[in-house]
C-alpha positions in Angstrom: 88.0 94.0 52.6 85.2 96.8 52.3 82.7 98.0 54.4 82.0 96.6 58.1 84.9 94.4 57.5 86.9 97.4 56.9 86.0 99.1 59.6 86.5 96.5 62.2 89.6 95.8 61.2 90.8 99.3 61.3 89.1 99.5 64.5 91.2 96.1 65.8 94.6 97.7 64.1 93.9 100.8 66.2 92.9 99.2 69.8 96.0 97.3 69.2 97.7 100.2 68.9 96.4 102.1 71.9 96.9 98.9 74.2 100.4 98.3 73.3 101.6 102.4 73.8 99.4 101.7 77.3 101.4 98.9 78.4 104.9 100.3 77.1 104.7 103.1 78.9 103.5 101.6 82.0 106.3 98.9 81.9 109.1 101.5 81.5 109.7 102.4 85.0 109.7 98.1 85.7 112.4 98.0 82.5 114.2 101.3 83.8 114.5 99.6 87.3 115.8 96.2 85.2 118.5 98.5 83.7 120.1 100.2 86.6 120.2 97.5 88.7 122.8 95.4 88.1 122.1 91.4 88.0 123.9 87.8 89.1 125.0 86.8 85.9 123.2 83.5 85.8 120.0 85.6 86.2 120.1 88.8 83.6 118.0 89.6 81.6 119.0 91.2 77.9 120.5 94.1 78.3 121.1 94.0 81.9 124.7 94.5 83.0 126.4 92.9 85.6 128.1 94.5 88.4 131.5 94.1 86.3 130.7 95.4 83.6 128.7 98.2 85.1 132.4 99.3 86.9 134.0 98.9 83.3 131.7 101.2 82.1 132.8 103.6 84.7 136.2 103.3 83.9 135.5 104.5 80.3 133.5 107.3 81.5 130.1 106.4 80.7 128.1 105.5 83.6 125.2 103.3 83.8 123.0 106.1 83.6 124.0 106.7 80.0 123.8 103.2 79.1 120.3 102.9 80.2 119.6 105.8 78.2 120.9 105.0 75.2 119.3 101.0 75.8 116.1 103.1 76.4 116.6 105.7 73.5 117.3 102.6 71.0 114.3 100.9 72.4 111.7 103.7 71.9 113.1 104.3 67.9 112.3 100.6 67.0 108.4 101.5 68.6 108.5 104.7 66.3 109.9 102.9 63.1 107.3 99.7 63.9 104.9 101.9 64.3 105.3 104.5 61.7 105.9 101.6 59.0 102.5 100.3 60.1 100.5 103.3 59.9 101.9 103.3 56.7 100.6 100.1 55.8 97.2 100.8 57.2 96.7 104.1 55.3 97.8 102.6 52.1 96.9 99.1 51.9 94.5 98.2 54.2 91.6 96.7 52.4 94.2 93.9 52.0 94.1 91.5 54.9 98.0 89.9 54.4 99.2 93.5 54.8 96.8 94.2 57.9 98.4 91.1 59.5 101.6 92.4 58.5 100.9 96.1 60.3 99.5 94.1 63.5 103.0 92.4 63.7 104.8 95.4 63.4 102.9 96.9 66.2 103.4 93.8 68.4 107.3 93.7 67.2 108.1 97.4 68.6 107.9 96.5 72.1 110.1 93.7 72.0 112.7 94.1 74.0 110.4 95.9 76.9 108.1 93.2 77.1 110.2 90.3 77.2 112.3 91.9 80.2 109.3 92.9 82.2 107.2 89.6 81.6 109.8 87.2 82.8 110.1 89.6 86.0 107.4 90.0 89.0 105.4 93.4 88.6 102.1 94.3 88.5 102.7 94.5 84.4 103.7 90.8 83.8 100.8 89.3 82.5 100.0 92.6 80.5 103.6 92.2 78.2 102.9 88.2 78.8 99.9 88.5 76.5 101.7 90.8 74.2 104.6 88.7 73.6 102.0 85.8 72.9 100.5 87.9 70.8 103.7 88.7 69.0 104.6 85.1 68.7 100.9 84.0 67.1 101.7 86.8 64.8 104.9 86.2 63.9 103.7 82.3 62.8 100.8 83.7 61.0 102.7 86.0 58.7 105.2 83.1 58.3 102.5 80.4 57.1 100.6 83.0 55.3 103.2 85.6 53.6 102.5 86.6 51.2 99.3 86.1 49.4 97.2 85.2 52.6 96.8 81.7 52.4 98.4 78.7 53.4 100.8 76.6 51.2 100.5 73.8 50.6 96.8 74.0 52.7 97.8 71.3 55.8 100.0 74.0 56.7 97.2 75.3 59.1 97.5 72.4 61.5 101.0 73.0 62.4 100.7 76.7 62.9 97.7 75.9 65.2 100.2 73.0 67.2 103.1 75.5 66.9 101.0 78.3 68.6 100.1 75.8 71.5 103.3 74.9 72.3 103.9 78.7 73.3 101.3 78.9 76.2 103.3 77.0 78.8 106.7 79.0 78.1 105.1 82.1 77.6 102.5 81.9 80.5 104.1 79.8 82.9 108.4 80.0 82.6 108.3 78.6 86.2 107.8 74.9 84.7 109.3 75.1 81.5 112.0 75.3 84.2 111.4 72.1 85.5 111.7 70.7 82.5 108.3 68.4 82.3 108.0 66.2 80.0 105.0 68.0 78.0 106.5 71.3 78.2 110.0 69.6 76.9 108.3 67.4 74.3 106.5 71.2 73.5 109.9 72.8 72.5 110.8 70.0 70.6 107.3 70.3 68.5 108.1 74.3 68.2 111.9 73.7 67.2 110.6 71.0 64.4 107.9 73.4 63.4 109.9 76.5 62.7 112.2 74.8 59.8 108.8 73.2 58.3 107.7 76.8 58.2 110.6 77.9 56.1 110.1 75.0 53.7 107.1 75.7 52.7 107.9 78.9 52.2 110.6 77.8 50.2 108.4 75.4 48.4 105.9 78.6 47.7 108.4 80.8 46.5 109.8 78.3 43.4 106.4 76.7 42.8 103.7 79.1 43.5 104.6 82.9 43.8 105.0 85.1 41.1 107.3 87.5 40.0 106.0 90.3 42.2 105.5 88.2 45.3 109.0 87.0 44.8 110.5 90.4 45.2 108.1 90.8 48.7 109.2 87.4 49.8 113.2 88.7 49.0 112.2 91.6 51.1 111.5 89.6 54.5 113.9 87.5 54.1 116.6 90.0 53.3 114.8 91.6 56.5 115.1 88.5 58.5 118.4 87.0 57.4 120.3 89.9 58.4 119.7 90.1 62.3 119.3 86.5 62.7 122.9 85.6 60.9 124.2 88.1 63.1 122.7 86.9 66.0 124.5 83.1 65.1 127.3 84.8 64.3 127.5 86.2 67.9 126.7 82.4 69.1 130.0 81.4 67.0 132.4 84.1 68.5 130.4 82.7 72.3 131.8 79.3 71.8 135.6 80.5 69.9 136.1 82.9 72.3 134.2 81.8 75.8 136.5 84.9 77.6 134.9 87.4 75.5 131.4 86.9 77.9 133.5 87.1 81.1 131.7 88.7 83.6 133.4 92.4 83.0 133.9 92.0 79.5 131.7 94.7 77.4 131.0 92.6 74.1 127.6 91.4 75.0 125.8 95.0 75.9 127.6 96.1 72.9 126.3 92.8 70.8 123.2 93.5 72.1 123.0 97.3 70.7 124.0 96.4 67.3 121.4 93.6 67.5 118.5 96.0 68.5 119.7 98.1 65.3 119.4 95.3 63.2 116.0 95.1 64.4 114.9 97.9 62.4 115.7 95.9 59.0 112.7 94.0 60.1 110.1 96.8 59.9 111.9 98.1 56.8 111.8 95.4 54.7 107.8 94.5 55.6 107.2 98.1 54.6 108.1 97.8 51.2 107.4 94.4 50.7 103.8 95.3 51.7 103.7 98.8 50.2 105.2 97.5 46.5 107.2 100.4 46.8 110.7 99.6 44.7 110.3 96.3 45.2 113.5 95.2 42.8 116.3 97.4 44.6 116.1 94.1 46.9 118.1 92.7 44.0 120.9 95.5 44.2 120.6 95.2 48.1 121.2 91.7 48.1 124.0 91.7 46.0 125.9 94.4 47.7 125.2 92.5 50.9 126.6 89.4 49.8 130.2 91.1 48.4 130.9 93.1 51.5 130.4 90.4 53.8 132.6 88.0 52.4 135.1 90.8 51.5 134.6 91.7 55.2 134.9 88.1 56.6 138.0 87.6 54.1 139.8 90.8 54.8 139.4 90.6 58.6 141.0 86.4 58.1 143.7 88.2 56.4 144.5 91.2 58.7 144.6 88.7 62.0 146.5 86.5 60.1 149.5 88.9 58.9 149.6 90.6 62.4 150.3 86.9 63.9 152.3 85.8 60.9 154.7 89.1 60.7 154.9 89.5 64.4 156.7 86.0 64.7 159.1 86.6 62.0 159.9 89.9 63.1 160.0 89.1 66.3 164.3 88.8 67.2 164.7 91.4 63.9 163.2 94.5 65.7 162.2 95.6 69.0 158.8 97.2 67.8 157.4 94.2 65.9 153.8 95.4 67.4 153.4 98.9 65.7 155.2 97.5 62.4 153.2 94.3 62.1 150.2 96.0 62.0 151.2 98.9 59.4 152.5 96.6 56.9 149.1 94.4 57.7 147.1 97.5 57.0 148.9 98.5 54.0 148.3 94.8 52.0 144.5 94.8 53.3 144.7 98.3 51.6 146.3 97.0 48.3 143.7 94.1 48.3 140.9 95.6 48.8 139.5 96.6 45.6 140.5 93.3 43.3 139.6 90.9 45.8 136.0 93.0 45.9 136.1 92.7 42.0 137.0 89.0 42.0 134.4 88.2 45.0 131.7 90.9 42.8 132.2 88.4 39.7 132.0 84.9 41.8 128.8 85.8 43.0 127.4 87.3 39.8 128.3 83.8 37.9 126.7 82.1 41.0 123.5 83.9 41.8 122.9 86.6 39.4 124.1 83.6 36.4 121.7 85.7 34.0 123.1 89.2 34.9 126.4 87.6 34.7 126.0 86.6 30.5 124.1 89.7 30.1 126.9 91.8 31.0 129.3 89.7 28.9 127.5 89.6 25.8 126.8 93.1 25.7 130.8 93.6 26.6 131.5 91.4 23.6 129.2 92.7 20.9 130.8 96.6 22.2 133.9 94.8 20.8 132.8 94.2 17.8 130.8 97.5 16.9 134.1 99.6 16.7 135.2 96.7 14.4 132.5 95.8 12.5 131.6 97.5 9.1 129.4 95.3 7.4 125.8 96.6 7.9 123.5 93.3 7.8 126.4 91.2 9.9 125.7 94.3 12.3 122.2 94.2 12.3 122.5 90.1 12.7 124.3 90.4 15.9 122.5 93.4 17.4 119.1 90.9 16.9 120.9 88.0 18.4 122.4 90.4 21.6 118.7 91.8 22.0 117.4 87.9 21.9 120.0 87.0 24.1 119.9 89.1 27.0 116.4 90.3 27.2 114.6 87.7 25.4 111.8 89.1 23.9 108.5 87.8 22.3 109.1 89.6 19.1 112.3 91.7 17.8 111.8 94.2 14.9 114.5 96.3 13.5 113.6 99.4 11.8 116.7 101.7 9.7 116.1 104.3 7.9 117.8 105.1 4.6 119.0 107.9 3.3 117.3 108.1 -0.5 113.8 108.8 0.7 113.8 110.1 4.5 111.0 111.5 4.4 109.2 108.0 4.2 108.1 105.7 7.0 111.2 103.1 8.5 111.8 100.1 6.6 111.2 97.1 9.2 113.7 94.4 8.7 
């Protein structure tokens, strides 16, 4: 974009801006209000606590005047981080309309949490944060259907984004009949659950058919960004059903869910940012790996540590009277000793899996290392180092130039 164009949408990127801060901090005393007063527990809102937990709280010394600020505190860095990132954007990139989109999502994504408390609840600021989350919502579909080259692929994609957007107006606008469950509104939900996954295929279907190299690393970007709160989030859903007492009305694990779900949140903005901004776009690839080995270490190590404290407490149990404290020291001591070769072993199993051409990289050139401190004869030498170059970073063309030692003075002789 140039010009007008330019202008405007600066100008649309900026009233955005000014209208959300507006609304935010008009809606704060509403969500303050939401936070100190404890709720029924079939009627809270996220991060409201119930009067239970509120007293457990107390107990522990930190009154609900602390957890509001901190809720608040945690709140008001995601605006500054969504914000910040989409200044960013704006100064740097944006004569390019994906990454405009992109910095009007991130301005609709920092009020979040505010505006989905204080739209489902009566206030003069309802419909305000109603349209915002709407907003929000078209957004976030857009960017979905259109990351990250702007246009939609395959091209039918359009309709469905325009059906998927529909749906949103009666649960948005009007929760009172989505609570009624009308048909339309029902048969709505079931049009927007179907749509999301269609979504992710064709962005699936872009990625291996379409996209290049670069706009591979963007898309690994979002999706890193995405995948990491949202497999929390089901994670949290799985713990819900395996442990149904750990959301008892005075049990702490959901505020405490909830804050490490709102830091999460700021992968989000994170990951946009450099997709958008190109800025060290493959680290995604080191990310992603080190991502991958520490949660299943952490997933198999944790397995391990609940299953020695039960094992070892019932065969201790009738030996010694303090089967407790020594269970779980000789638990921590073999996590302790496994640790670092089950992160090797878990490091090489997903190296062979995902990173398959890493993986024989790093084994040729292990080899041929081998065979230099071994290897005397000069052409066999220079055979191998051509076929390790070929082999690993498969080049176009391959020369190999060595100088000798009668004339070196002279130019290399290519071989």
């Amino acid at each position: 974009m140039q010009g007008r164009w330019l202008l405007l949408a600066r100008s649309l990127w900026g009233v955005l801006v000014i209208a959300t801060l507006v609304v935010i901090f008009a809606s704060l005393p509403v969500y303050l209000a939401q936070l100190q007063t404890p709720c029924a527990r079939s009627a809270c809102g996220y991060s409201q606590l119930t009067p239970e937990q509120a007293e457990a709280l107390t107990g522990m010394g930190l009154f609900p005047g602390v957890y509001t600020a901190f809720t608040v505190t945690l709140t008001l860095a995601t605006l500054v981080v969504c914000l910040g990132v989409s200044t960013l954007i704006v100064w740097r990139r944006s004569d390019d309309p994906m990454a405009l989109i992109v910095a009007l999502l991130l301005v609709a994504l920092g009020p979040l949490e505010v505006m989905f408390n204080v739209s489902a609840s009566p206030s003069p600021w309802q419909l305000p944060n109603q349209f915002q989350s709407f907003l929000f919502v078209a957004l976030f579909l857009l960017v979905l259907s259109l990351f990250p080259t702007g246009q939609c692929v395959p091209r039918w994609m359009r309709w469905p984004f325009v059906a998927f957007l529909a749906v949103q107006v009666p649960f948005i606008f009007f929760p009172a009949l989505a609570a009624l469950h009308i048909s339309a509104v029902s048969l709505g939900f079931l049009v927007f659950v179907s749509g999301v996954p269609l979504l992710v295929v064709a962005q699936l279907h872009r990625y291996r058919r379409v996209s290049s190299p670069l706009e591979r690393q963007q898309t690994k970007w979002v999706v890193f960004g995405l995948a990491v709160p949202i497999t929390y989030m089901v994670l949290g859903m799985v713990l819900y059903l395996l442990f149904p007492g750990a959301t008892s009305p005075g049990s702490l694990f959901l505020p405490a869910y909830a804050a490490v779900q709102d830091l999460l949140l700021l992968l989000i903005p994170l990951s946009f940012g450099f997709a958008m901004l190109r800025s060290r776009l493959w680290d995604v690839d080191v990310l992603i790996n080190r991502t991958l080995v520490y949660a299943v270490l952490t997933v198999i190590l944790t397995t391990l540590y609940i299953g020695l404290v039960i094992g070892l407490q019932g065969l201790l149990r009738g030996l010694i009277r303090q089967d407790n404290s020594v269970t779980i020291v000789l638990s921590t001591l073999a996590i302790w000793a496994l640790f670092l070769p089950l992160r090797r072993r878990i490091q090489r199993l997903i190296d062979r899996r995902f990173y398959r051409h890493k993986y024989d990289a790093t084994k040729i050139v292990a080899a041929f290392s081998t065979t230099l401190r071994n290897q005397v004869d000069l052409d066999q030498l220079r055979e191998q180092l051509l076929a390790v170059v070929q082999e690993t970073m498969q080049p176009t063309h391959i020369s190999l130039w060595l100088r000798t030692d009668e004339h070196p003075g002279n130019p290399d002789t290519e071989t």
